[in-house]
N, C-alpha and C positions, 0 to 999 in steps of 0.2 A: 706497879701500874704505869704506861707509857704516861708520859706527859710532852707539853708543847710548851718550846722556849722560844719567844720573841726577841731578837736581838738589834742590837742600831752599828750599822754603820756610818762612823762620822769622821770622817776628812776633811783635816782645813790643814793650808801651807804644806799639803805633801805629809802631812802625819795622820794617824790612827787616832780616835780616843780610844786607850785599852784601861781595863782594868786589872792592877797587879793583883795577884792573890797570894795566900800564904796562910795553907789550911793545916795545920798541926805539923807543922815543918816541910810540907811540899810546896814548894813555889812554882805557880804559875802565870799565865796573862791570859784574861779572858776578856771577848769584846761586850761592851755594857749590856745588862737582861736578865731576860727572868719569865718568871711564868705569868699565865692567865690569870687574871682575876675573874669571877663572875660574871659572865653578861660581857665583859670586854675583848675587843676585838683585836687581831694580832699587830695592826699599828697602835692601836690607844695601850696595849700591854707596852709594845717598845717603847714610844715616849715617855708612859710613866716610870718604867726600869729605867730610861737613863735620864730623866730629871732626878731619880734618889738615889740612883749609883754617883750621879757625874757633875746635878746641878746645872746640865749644859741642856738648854734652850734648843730644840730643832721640829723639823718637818719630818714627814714619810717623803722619801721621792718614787723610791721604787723599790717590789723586791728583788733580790739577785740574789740568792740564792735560799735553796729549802731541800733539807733531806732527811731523811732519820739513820739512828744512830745505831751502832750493835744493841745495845739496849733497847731498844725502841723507841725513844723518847725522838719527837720531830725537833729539827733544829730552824727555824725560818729568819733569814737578816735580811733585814730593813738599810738599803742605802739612805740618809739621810741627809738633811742639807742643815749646815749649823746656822744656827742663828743668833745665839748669845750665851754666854757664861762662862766661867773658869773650872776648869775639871778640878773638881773636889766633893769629899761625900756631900749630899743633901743633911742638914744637923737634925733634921726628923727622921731619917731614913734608918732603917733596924741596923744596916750596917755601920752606920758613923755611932751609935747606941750598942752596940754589941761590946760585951765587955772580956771576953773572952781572949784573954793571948796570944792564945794559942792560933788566933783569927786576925789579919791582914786584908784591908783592900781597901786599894789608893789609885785612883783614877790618874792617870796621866797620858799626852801624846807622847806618841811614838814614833820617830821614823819610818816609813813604810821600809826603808831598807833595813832596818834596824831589826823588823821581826822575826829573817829565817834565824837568826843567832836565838830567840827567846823560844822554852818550852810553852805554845799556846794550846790550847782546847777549845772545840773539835777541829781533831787535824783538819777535817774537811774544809772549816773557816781560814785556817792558818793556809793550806794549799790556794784556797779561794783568793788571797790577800798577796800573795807572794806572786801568783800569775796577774795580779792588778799592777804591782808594782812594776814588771817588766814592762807592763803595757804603758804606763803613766809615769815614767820614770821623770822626774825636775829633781833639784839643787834649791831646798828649802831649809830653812831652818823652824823648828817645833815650837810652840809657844812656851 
């Protein structure tokens, strides 16, 4: 069954928040998200996917981009504007709780130039991020 994934994009100093993964030996980078809850709406899903992915503090500002996938499942990202925190899992969040090994995922910025070199999912996001970076190009350093 298609499902809807809410996602956040958060930019601060010229970096990404992404999340690394590493799901039974595939490594990847995905940007913070997750699905619907109940009754919740696809900014109130973003925030709370990346307050327990990332523990990072933000707004909705806008969204920029929304598509579905071969799958069918819709993909919709939230630009976001940061407002406080250190990227690390939330200590209540199933992921920082997940006891599994064979399971990975560690919030960290990212150089926006940094990204074509990383395998990220959905290429759609990763194309989305790459054509930002030409646009927005500065000489930052990632916290």
């Amino acid at each position: 069954m298609p499902r809807t994934r809410a996602t956040a994009l958060v930019i601060k100093n010229d970096c990404i928040l992404m999340m690394h993964r590493v799901n039974n030996g595939n490594e990847y980078w995905v940007l913070p998200g997750g699905g619907l809850e109940d009754g919740e709406t696809l900014e109130g899903a973003t925030l709370r996917e990346l307050k327990e992915e990332t523990s990072i503090e933000a707004t909705v500002k806008e969204k920029v981009l929304d598509f579905v996938d071969d799958k069918g499942d819709q993909h919709v990202v939230f630009l976001c504007n940061y407002l406080s925190g250190e990227a690390k899992l939330d200590e209540n969040s199933g992921e920082a709780n997940n006891k599994d090994l064979n399971q990975l995922y560690d919030p960290q910025w990212v150089s926006i130039e940094k990204i074509k070199e990383l395998t990220m999912y959905p290429i759609k996001e990763k194309e989305y991020l790459l054509n930002y970076e030409k646009q927005n190009r500065q000489e930052e350093v990632c916290p």
